[in-house]
C-alpha positions as a printed Julia matrix, in Angstrom:
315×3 Matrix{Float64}:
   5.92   -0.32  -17.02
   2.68    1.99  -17.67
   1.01    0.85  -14.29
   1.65   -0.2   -11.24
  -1.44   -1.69   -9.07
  -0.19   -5.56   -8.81
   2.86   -7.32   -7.89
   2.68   -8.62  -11.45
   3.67   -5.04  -12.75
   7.13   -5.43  -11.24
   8.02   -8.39  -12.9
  10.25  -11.2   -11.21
  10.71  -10.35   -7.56
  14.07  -11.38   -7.32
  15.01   -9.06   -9.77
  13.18   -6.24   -8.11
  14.5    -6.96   -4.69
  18.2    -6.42   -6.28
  17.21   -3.41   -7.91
  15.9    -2.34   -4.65
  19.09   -2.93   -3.14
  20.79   -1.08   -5.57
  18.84    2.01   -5.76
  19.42    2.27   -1.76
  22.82    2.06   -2.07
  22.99    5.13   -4.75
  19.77    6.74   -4.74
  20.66    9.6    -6.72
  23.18    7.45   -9.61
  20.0     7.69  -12.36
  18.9    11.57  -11.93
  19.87   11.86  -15.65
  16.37    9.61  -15.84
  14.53   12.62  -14.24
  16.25   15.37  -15.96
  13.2    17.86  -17.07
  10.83   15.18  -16.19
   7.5    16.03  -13.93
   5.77   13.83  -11.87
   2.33   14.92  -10.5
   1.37   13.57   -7.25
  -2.58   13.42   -7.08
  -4.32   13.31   -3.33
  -7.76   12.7    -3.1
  -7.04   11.36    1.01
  -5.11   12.84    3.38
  -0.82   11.14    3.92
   2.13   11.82    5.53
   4.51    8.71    4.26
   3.26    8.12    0.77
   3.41   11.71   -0.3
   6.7    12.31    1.21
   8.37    9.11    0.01
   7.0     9.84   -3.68
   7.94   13.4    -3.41
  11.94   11.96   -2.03
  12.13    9.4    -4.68
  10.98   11.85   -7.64
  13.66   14.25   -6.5
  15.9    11.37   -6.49
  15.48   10.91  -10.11
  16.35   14.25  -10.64
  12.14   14.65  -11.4
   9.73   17.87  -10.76
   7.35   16.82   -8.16
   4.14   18.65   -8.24
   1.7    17.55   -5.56
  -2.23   18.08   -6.02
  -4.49   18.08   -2.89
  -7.88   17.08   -4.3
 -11.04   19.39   -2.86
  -8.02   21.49   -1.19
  -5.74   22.82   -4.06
  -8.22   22.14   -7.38
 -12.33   22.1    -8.16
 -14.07   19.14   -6.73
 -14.41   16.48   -8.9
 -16.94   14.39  -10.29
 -15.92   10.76  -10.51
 -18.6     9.17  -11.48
 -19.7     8.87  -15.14
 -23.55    9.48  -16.38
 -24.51   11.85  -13.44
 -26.46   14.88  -13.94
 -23.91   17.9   -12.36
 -25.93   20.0   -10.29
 -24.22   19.88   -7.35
 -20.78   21.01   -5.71
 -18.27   19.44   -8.23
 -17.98   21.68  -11.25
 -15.29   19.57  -12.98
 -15.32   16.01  -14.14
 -12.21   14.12  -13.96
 -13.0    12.78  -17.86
 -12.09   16.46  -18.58
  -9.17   17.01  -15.59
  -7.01   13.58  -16.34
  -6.34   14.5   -19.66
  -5.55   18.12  -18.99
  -3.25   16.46  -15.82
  -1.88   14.47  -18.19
  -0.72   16.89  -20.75
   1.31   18.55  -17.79
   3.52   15.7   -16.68
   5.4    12.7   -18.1
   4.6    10.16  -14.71
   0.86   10.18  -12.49
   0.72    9.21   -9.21
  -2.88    8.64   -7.6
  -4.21    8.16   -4.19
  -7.78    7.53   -3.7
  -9.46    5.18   -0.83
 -12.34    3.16   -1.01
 -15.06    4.49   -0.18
 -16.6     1.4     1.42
 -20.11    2.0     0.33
 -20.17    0.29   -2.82
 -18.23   -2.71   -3.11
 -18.51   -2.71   -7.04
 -17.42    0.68   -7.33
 -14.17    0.51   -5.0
 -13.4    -3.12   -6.53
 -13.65   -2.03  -10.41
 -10.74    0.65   -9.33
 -13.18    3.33  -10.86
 -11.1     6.33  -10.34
  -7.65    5.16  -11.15
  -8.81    3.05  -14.3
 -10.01    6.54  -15.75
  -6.43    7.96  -14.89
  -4.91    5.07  -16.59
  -7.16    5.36  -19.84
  -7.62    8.93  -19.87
  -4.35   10.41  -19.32
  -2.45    8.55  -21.78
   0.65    8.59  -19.07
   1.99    5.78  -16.59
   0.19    5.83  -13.24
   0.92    4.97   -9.74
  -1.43    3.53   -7.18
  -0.57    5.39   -4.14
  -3.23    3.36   -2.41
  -6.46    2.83   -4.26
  -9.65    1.4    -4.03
  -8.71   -2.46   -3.61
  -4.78   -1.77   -3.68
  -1.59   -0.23   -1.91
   1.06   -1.77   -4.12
   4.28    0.56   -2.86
   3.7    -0.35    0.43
   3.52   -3.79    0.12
   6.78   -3.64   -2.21
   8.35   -1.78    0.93
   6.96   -4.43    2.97
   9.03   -7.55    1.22
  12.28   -5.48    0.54
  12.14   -5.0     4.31
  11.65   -8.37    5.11
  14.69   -9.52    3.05
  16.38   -7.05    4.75
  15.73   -8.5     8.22
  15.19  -12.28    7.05
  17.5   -14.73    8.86
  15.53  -17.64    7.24
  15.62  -18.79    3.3
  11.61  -19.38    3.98
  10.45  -17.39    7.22
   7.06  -17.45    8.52
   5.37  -14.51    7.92
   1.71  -13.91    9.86
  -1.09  -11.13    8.82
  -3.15  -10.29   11.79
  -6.07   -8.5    12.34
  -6.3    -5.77   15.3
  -8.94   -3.99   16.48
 -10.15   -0.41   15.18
 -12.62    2.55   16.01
 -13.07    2.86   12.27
 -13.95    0.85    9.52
 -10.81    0.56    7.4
 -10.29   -0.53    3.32
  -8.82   -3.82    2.65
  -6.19   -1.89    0.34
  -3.07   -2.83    2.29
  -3.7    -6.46    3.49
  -5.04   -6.8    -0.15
  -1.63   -6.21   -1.01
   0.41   -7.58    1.62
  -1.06  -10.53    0.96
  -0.53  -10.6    -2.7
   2.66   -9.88   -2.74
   3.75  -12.09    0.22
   1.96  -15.14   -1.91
   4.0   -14.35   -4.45
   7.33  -14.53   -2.57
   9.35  -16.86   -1.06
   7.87  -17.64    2.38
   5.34  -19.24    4.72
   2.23  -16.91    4.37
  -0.76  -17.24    7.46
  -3.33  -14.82    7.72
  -5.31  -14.68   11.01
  -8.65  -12.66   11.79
 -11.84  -13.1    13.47
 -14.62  -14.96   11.56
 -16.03  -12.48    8.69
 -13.35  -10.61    7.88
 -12.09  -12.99    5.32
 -10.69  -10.97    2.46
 -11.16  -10.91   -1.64
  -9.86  -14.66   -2.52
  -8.09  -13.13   -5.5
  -5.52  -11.77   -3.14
  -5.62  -14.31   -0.42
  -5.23  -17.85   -2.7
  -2.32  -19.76   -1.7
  -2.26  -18.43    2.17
  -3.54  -20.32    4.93
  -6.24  -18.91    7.42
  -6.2   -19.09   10.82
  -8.8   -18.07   12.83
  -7.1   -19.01   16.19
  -4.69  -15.7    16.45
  -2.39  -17.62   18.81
  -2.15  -20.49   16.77
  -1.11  -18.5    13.98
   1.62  -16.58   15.82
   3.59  -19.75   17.09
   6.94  -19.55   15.56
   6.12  -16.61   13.24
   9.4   -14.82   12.24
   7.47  -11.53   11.36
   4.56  -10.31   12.65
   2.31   -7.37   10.62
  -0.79   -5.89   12.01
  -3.42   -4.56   10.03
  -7.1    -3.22   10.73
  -9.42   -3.66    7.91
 -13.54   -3.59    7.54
 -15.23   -6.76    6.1
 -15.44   -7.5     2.59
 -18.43   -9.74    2.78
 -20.63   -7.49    4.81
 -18.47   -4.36    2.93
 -17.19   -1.9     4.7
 -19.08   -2.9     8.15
 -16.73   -3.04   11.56
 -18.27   -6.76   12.89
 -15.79   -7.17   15.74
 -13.81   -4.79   18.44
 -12.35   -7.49   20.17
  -9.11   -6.04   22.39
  -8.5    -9.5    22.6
  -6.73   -9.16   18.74
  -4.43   -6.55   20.22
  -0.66   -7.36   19.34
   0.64   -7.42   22.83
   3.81   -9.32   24.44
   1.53  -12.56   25.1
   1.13  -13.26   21.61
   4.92  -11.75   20.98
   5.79  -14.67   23.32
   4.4   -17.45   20.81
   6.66  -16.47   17.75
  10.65  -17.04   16.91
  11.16  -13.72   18.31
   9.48  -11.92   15.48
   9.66   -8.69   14.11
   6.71   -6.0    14.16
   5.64   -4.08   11.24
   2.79   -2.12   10.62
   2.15    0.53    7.3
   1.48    3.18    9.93
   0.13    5.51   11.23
  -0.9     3.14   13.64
  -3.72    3.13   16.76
  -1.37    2.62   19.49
  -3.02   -0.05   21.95
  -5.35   -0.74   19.5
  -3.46   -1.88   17.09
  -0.28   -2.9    19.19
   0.64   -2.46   22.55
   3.38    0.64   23.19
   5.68   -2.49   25.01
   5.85   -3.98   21.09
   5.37   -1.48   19.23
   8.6     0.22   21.52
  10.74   -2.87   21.68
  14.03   -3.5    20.06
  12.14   -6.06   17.47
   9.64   -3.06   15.82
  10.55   -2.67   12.31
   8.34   -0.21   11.73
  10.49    2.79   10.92
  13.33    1.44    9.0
   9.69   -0.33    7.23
   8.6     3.15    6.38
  11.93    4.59    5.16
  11.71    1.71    2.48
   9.11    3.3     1.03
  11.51    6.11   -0.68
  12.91    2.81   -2.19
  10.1     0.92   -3.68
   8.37    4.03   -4.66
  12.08    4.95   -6.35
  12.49    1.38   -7.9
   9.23    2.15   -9.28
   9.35    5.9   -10.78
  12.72    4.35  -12.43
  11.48    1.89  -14.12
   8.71    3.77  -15.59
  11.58    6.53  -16.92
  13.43    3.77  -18.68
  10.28    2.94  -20.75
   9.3     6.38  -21.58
């Protein structure tokens, strides 16, 4: 594997999902993988569970994690190609991936979309010069149109908790203060399409997002409608893709709260965190025995681990 952005880069899921399984069991049977092996962790945006599950399931491997906090740690850098550099980045990343590069065996790269220019965010601009330039496998630790390890987390937890060969699984919409990428429902999306269950994906009118992820799932504008029997439920903000980056509702209504709860099989929560309480979800589901959401986060050592390995083994 020499990138991971799409569910396609992990191959068939069944066979993943069994790794998975394995590498929680004994996280620390292939740290002769890792032996005198470096992994740098790049950070152009802020995290608490991706850096600390990459940083857990490096040292798993028996890896050298070395984290970089972009603007906080290095130079600023220039992303951009053909600009004149006269202002307050001295360094171009054409010059910094390959000098990263030379210092590690594995890349991992964060870097939201900047929601300004659709073109931009959507060609994957920063990580696609990682992936050319450094001449090492790279990780998407959320990019510009992708979060891939979460969204791997996502379906090993939902075979965890799945009581149903095909349950119904429902994306929905809440309400933010900000305007949010479409990196994670992206990728929920994709990868619940390409598993084995009953995909819906609700949201107000305009917030559609990029077909390329979405084919296959059925939309539902009516939230309720969509929730009636759903087995899980998973909340996500995200900003419009049509008008990009532009917040065009702050309904309350979209709130998860115990009325729509009440419509479902008795589903589970999950969320990618950190999440807006009662914005988002209500603290009453959010708080209730049927949250997933931290045993959903711990699972992110696991896919991130499942990932890392695989990447060893074809060094």
């Amino acid at each position: 594997m020499k990138s991971f952005l799409h569910v396609s880069d992990i191959g068939p899921l069944d066979a993943a999902l069994a790794e998975a399984a394995q590498v929680k069991a004994t996280p620390f049977a292939w740290q002769n993988l890792g032996k005198n092996k470096t992994i740098i962790l790049i950070f152009f945006n802020s995290s608490l569970r991706t850096r600390l599950s990459s940083q857990k399931a490096a040292l798993n491997l028996g890896m050298n994690a070395i984290v970089l906090n972009v603007n906080g740690d290095s130079w600023k850098l220039e992303t951009e190609m053909g600009v004149v550099m006269d202002g307050d980045k001295p360094e171009h990343l054409r010059e910094a991936i390959p000098v990263i590069g030379s210092y590690c065996d594995l890349i991992g790269v964060r870097s939201f979309a900047g929601l300004k220019d659709r073109g931009f965010d959507y060609g994957e601009t920063i990580l696609r010069q990682f992936i050319e330039y450094s001449g090492k496998p790279v990780i998407s630790l959320e990019s510009g149109t992708v979060h891939p390890c979460q969204a791997f987390a996502d379906l090993i937890t939902i075979e965890e908790y799945r009581t149903k060969k095909r349950p119904k699984v429902v994306l929905t919409w809440a309400p933010h203060p900000r305007a949010l990428p479409q990196a994670v429902p992206n990728s929920f999306a994709e990868w619940m399409n390409a598993a084995d269950v009953d995909l819906v994906i609700t949201h107000p009118e305009g917030y559609e997002l990029d077909p390329q992820f979405t084919a296959g799932a059925r939309i539902e504008y009516d939230q309720m409608k969509a929730f009636e029997g759903a087995d899980f439920v998973y909340a996500k903000n995200w900003s419009s893709y049509t008008h990009y980056g532009q917040i065009l509702s702050t309904d309350r209504s979209w709130t998860v709260d115990t009325r729509q709860m009440a419509v479902t099989d008795n589903a589970y929560f999950m969320h990618c965190l950190p999440v807006r309480r009662n914005m988002i979800v209500s603290d009453a589901v959010i708080d209730s025995p049927r949250s997933i959401v931290i045993p959903e986060a711990a699972n992110r050592v696991v896919s991130a681990q499942v990932v890392m390995k695989r990447m060893l083994e074809s060094l």
